[in-house]
C-alpha positions in Angstrom: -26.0 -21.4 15.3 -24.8 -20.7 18.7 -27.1 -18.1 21.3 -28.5 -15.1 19.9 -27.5 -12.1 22.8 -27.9 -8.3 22.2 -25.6 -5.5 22.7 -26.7 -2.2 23.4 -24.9 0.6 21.6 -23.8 3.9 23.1 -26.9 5.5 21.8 -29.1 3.4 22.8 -29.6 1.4 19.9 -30.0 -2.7 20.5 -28.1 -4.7 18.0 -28.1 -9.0 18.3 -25.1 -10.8 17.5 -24.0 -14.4 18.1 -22.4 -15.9 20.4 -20.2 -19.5 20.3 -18.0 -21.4 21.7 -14.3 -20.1 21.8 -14.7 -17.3 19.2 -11.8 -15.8 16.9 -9.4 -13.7 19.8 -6.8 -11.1 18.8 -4.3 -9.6 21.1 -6.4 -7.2 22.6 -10.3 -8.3 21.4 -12.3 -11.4 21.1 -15.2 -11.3 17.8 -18.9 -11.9 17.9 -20.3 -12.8 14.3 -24.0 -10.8 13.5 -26.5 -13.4 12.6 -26.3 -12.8 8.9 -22.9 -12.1 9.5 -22.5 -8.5 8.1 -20.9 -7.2 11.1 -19.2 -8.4 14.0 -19.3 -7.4 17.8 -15.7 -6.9 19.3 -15.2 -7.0 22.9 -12.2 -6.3 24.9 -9.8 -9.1 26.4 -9.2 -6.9 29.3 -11.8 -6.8 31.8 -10.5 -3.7 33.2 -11.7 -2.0 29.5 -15.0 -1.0 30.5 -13.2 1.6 33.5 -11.1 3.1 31.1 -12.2 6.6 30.2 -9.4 7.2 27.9 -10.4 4.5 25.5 -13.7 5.6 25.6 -12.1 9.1 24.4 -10.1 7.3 21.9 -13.0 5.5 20.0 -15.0 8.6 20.5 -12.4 10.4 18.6 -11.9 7.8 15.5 -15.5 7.4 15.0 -15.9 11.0 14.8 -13.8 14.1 14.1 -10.6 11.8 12.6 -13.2 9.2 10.3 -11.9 8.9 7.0 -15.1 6.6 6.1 -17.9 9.3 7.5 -18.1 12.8 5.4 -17.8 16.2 7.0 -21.4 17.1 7.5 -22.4 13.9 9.3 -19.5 13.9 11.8 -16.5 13.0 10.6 -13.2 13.9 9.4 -12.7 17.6 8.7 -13.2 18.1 4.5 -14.1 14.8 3.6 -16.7 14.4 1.0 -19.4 11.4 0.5 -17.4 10.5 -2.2 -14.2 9.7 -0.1 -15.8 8.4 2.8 -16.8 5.8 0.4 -13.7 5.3 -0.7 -12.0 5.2 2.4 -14.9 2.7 3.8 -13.2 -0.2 1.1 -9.6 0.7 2.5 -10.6 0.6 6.4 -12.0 -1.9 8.3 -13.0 1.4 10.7 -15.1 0.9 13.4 -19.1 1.5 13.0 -20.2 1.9 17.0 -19.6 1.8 20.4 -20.9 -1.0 22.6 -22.0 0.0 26.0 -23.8 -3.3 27.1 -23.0 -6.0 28.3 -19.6 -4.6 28.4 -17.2 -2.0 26.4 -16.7 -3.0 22.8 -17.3 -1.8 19.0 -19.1 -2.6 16.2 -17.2 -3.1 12.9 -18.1 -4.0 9.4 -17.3 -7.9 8.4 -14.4 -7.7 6.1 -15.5 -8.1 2.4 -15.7 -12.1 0.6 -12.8 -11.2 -1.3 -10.6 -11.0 2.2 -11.8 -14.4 3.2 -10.2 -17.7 1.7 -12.2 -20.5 0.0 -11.9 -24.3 -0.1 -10.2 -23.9 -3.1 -7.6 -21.3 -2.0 -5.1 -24.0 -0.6 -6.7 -27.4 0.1 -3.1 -28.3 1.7 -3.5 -25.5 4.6 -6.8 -25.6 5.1 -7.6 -22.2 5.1 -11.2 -22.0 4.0 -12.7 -19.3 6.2 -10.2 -17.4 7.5 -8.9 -14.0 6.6 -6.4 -13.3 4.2 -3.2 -11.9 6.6 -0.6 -10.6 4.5 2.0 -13.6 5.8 0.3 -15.9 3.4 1.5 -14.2 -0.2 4.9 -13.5 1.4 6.3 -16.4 3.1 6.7 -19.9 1.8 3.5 -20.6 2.6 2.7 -18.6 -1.3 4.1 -22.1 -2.7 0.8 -23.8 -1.4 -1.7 -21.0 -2.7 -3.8 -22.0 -5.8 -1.9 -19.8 -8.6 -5.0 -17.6 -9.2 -5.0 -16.4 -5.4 -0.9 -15.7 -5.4 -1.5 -13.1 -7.9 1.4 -11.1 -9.9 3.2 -8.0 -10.0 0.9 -5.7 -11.5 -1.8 -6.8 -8.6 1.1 -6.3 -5.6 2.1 -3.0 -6.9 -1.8 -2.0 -7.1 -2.0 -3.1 -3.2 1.2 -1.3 -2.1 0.1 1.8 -3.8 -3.5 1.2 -2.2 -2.2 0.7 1.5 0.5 3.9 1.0 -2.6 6.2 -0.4 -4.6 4.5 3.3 -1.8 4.9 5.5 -0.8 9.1 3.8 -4.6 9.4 4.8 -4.1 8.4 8.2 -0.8 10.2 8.8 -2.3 13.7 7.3 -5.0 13.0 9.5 -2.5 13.4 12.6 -3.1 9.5 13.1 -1.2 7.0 13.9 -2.0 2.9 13.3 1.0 1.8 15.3 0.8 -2.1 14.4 0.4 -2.0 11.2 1.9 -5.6 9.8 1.1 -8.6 8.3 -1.6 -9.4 10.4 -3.3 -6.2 10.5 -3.2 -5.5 6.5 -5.4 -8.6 4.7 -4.3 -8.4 1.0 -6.3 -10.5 -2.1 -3.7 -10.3 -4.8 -6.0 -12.2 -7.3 -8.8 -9.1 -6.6 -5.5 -6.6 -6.2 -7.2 -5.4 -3.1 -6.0 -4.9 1.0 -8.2 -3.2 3.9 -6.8 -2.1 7.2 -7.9 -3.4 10.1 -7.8 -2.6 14.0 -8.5 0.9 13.9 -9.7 1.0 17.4 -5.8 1.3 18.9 -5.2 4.3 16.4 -3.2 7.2 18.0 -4.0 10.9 18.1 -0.4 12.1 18.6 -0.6 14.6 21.8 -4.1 13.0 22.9 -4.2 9.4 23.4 -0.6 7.7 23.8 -0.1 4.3 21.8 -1.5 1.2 23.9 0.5 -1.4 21.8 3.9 -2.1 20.7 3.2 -3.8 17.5 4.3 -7.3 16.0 7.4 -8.8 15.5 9.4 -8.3 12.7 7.2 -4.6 12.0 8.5 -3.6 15.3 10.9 -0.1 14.2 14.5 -0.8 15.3 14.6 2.1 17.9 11.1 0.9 19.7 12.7 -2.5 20.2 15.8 -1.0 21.3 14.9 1.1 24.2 11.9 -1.4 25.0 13.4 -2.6 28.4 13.6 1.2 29.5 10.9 2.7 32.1 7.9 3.2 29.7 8.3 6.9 31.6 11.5 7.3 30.8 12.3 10.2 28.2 14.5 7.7 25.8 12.3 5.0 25.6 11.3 5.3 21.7 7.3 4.7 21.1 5.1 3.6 18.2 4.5 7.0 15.9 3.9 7.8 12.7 7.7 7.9 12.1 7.4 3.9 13.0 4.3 3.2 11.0 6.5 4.2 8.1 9.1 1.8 9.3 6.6 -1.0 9.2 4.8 0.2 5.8 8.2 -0.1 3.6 8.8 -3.7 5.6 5.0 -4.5 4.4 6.0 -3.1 0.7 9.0 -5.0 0.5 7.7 -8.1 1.2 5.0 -7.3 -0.8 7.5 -6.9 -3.9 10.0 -9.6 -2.8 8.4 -12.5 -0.5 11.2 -12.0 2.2 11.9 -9.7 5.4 14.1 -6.6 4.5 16.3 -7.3 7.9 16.4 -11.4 8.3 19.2 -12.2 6.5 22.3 -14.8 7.1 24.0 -12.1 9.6 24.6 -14.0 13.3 24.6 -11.3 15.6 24.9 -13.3 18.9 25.4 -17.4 20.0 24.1 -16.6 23.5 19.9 -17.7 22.1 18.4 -17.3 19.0 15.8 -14.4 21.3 18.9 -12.5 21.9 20.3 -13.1 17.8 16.8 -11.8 17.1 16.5 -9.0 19.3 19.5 -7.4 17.7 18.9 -8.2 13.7 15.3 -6.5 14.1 16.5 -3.6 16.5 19.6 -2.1 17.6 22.2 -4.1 15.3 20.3 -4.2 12.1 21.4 -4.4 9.0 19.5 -4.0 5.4 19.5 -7.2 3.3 20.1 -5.3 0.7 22.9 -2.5 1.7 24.8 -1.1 -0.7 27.9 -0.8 2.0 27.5 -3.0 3.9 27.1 -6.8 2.6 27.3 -8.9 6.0 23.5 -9.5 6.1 23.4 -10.3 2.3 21.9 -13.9 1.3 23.5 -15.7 -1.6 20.6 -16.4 -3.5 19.2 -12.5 -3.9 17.9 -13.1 -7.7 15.4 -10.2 -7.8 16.5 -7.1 -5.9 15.2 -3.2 -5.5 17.2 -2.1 -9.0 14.7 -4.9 -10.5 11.9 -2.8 -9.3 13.1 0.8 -10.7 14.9 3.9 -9.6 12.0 5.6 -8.1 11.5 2.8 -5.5 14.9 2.0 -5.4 15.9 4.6 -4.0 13.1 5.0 -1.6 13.8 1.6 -0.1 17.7 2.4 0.6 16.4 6.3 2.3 14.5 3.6 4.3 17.0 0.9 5.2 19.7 2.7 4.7 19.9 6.1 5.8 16.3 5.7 8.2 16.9 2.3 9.2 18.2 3.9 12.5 16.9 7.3 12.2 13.6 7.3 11.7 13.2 11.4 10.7 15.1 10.3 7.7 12.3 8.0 6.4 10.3 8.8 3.5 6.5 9.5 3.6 4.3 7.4 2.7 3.2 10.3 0.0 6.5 9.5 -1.1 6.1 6.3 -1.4 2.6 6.2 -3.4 4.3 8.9 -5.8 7.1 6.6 -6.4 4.8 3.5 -6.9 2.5 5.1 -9.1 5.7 6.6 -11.5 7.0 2.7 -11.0 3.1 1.1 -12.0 4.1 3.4 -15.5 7.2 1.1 -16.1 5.4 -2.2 -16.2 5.7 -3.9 -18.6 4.0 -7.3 -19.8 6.3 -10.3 -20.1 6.2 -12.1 -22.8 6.5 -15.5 -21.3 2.8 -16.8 -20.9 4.3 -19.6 -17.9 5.7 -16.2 -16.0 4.8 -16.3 -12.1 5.2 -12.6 -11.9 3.2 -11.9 -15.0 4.7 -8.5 -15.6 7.8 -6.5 -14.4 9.8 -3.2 -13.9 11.4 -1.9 -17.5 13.7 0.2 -16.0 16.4 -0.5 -18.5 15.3 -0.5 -22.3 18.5 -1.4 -23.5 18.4 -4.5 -21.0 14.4 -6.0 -21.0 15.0 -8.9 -19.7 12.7 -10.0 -16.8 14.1 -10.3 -13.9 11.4 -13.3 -12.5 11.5 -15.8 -16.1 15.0 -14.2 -17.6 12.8 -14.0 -20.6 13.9 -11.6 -22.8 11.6 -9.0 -24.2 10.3 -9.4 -28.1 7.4 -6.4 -28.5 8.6 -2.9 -29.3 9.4 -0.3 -26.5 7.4 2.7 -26.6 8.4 5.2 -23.9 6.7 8.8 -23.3 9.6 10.5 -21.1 7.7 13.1 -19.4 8.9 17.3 -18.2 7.1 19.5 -16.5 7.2 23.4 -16.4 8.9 24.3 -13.0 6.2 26.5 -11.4 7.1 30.4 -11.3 9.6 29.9 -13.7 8.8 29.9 -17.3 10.6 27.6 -20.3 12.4 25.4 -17.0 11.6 22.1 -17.3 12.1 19.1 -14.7 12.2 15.2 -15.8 8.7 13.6 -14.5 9.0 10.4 -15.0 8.6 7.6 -18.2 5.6 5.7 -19.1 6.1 2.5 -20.8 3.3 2.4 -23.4 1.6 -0.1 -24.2 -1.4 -1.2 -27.1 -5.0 -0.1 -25.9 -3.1 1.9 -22.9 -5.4 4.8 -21.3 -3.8 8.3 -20.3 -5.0 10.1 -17.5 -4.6 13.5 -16.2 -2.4 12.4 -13.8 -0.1 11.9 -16.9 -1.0 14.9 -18.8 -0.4 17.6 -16.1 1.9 18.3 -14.0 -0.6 19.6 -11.0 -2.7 16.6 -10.8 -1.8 13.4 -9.3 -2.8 9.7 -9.2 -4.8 10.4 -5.7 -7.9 9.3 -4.6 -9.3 12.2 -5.7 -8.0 12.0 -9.4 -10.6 12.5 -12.1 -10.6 8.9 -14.1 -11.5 9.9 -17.0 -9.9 8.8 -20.5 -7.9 11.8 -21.9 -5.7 10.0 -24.6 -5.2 6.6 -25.6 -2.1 4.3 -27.3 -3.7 2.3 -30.1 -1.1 0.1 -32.2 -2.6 0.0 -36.2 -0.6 -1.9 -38.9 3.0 -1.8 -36.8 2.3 1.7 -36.3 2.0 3.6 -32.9 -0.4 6.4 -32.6 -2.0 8.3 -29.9 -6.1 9.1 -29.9 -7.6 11.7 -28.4 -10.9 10.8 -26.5 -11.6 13.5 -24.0 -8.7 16.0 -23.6 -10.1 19.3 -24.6 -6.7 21.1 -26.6 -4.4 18.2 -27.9 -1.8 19.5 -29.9 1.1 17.9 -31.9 4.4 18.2 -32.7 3.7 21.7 -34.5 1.4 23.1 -32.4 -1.3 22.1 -34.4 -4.8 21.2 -33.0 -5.6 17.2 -32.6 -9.7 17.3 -32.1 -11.7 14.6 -30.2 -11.9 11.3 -31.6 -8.7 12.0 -33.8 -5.2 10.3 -33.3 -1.2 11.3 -34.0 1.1 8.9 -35.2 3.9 8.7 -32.8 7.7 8.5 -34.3 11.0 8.0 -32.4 12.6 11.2 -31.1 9.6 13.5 -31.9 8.8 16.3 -29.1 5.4 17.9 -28.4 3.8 19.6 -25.5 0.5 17.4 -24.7 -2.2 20.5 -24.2 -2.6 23.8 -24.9 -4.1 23.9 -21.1 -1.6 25.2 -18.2 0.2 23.0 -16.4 0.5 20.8 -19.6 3.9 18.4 -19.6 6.3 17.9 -22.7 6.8 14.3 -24.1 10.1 13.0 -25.3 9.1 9.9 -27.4 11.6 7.0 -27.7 10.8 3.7 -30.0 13.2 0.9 -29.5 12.1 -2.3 -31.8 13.5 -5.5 -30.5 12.7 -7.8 -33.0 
């Protein structure tokens, strides 16, 4: 163990951490380890840090009044409740304390095991000990990954719909990350977990003005485009919430597909590959993937968004389509983490056991095929095709999405009623579940309080309905209720 030093906290408390020889060095910080390791010491590259009262400001802010990890009552963000702070602790690495001595820094949790590779992650990389950056499951590094640590679809839709619920939180919040990428977002696809981390460069839009551009490749088109202009200059474009939402559907998409949404076969200039670069990632770019335009479009695309369902199709062409260029046409991250959540309803189990992906989208019934194996789907389909009543107006119904239902499948009330949804805030309680008895479907009724069936009759606690093709029924007596359409294909 290296030299035991102490740092003295803003108030006044003495913490000791480690110091050794060239420690772990980020863009902007350089890490101390605590002697049982449980949290590390962060100091600034810059020596300059220590003068600047804005950053000061800036910290003070995100470890106070905008903390998503610190309830209400003991300083932090406005309406937060013990109960999220402790959830949003597990989805931020956010910073604990200010350092005042021996020069400006913070204090920050150590990131969980689960974030940190072992010996026996990829004995051919070497990795044991270091963090688990995002650029690992998506690149062709994933090829030298034990299989247990690559994970499979179900566990990379968990972590996009985890990191859309973090980064919603930070954007309602008035924040901004402004760098969030592969290296600032450590996934564990085997644990179907991610954390955020440098939160101490966060922006308060009209407070503190972004200190980083962000990393290459996550970098919004129009920030790279105008990022030879005067950094005073009124056209220059800077990092925002509209361009953390550039780089979170980059993140999701590589997340879903192992490859950059923008770095395709398309040559956009022979003068140097910088200049060929410049222009696929910012002013000339083009969407792998657009519907119109097929001159960035590899040959070998054999998943693609329609393999993943409507709901995030169509997100991912608002995104790379119609906001590629213009970022107020982006969707929200809300957006996205309701369209993930409707898409985590259409998985579906695939039935070859050899599968790399494990599991994957069912958005075509009459074609279940997987997209990953070509395996061809043998179990029956079960679909609930969910309505709800539009609000304020009586007997009119909207479509609300399909759930693919499978055997021992729990129902929520995120499923069940049309004002709840699949938040962190979501009651997870068992309201119905799918059993399969004897080739028959039925559904069971654990907790919800005024089940009814297809004729309006009562279903108590503890008591099931046997579920046919083309039968109807509203799912509660309760307000707010949604109407199922049930649809039985049998592919055997």
């Amino acid at each position: 163990m290296g030299t035991i030093a102490e740092a003295v906290l803003e108030d006044g408390r003495r913490i000791p951490y480690v110091i050794e020889d060239n420690p772990p060095r980020g863009g902007m910080k350089y890490t101390y380890f605590a002697p049982d390791r449980s949290y590390v010491v962060q100091f600034y590259n810059d020596p300059n840090a220590s003068r600047d009262e804005q950053l000061r400001m800036r910290l003070k802010a995100i470890l106070g009044q905008y903390n998503p990890t610190l309830a209400e009552k003991n300083g932090g963000a406005a309406g937060n409740s013990e109960i999220l702070a402790e959830y949003f602790s597990q989805r931020f690495c956010w910073p604990l304390a200010i350092v005042q001595f021996p020069e400006l820094g913070i204090v920050c949790p150590t990131y969980p095991d689960e974030f940190f590779f072992t010996e026996h992650s990829a004995p051919q990389l070497k990795l044991a000990g270091k963090d688990k950056k995002s650029h690992w499951f998506t690149s062709m590094n994933r090829d030298f990954l034990s299989k247990d640590e690559r994970g499979d679809l179900k566990a990379m839709l968990r972590i996009a719909i985890l990191l859309t619920r973090s980064v919603r939180r930070l954007h309602q919040a008035g924040l901004a990350h402004t760098d969030l990428s592969n290296n600032n977002v450590l996934i564990s696809p085997k644990d179907g977990n991610c954390i955020i981390i440098d939160i101490d460069s966060l922006v308060v839009p009209n407070m503190f003005p972004p200190e980083v551009i962000g990393t290459r490749g996550y970098i919004a088109p129009e920030v790279l485009a105008t990022l030879s202009l005067d950094y005073r200059d009124p056209r220059r474009r800077r990092p925002s919430t509209q361009t953390d939402l550039y780089a979170l559907g980059v993140l999701l998409y590589e997340y879903l597909f192992f490859r950059h949404p923008l770095l395709g076969p398309k040559v956009h200039s022979t003068v140097s590959a910088g200049e060929n670069d410049f222009l696929a990632l910012g002013p000339k770019a083009v969407f792998v993937e657009d519907p119109d335009d097929s001159s960035n479009r590899p040959t070998n695309l054999a998943v693609t968004i329609k393999d993943v369902g409507p709901f995030l199709e169509s997100l991912f062409l608002q995104l790379f389509v119609n906001g590629l260029h213009d970022p107020q046409a982006r969707p929200s991250a809300l957006e996205w983490e309701r369209a993930l959540a409707k898409t985590w309803d259409l998985l579906h189990k695939c039935d070859n056991p050899q599968c790399e992906m494990g599991y994957f989208v069912l958005y075509d019934e009459n074609q279940p095929i997987c997209p990953y194996c070509h395996t061809r789907l043998k179990s029956d389909v079960i679909r609930f095709h969910l309505k709800t009543e539009i609000r304020g107006k009586g007997g009119q119904w909207l479509d609300d999405g399909v759930i693919d239902i499978s055997d021992g499948m729990a129902l929520y009330g995120w499923h069940l009623f049309g004002n709840i949804f699949a938040d962190e805030k979501a009651d997870k309680t068992v309201l119905l579940q799918v059993e399969k008895r004897n080739d028959k479907w039925y559904l069971v009724n654990r907790n919800l309080k005024q089940m009814t069936g297809q004729r309006g009759q009562t279903i108590p606690k503890g008591e099931s309905m046997m579920l046919e093709d083309k039968m109807v029924f509203r799912l509660s007596r309760e307000k707010f209720s949604k109407v199922v359409y049930v649809t039985i294909n049998r592919l055997r």
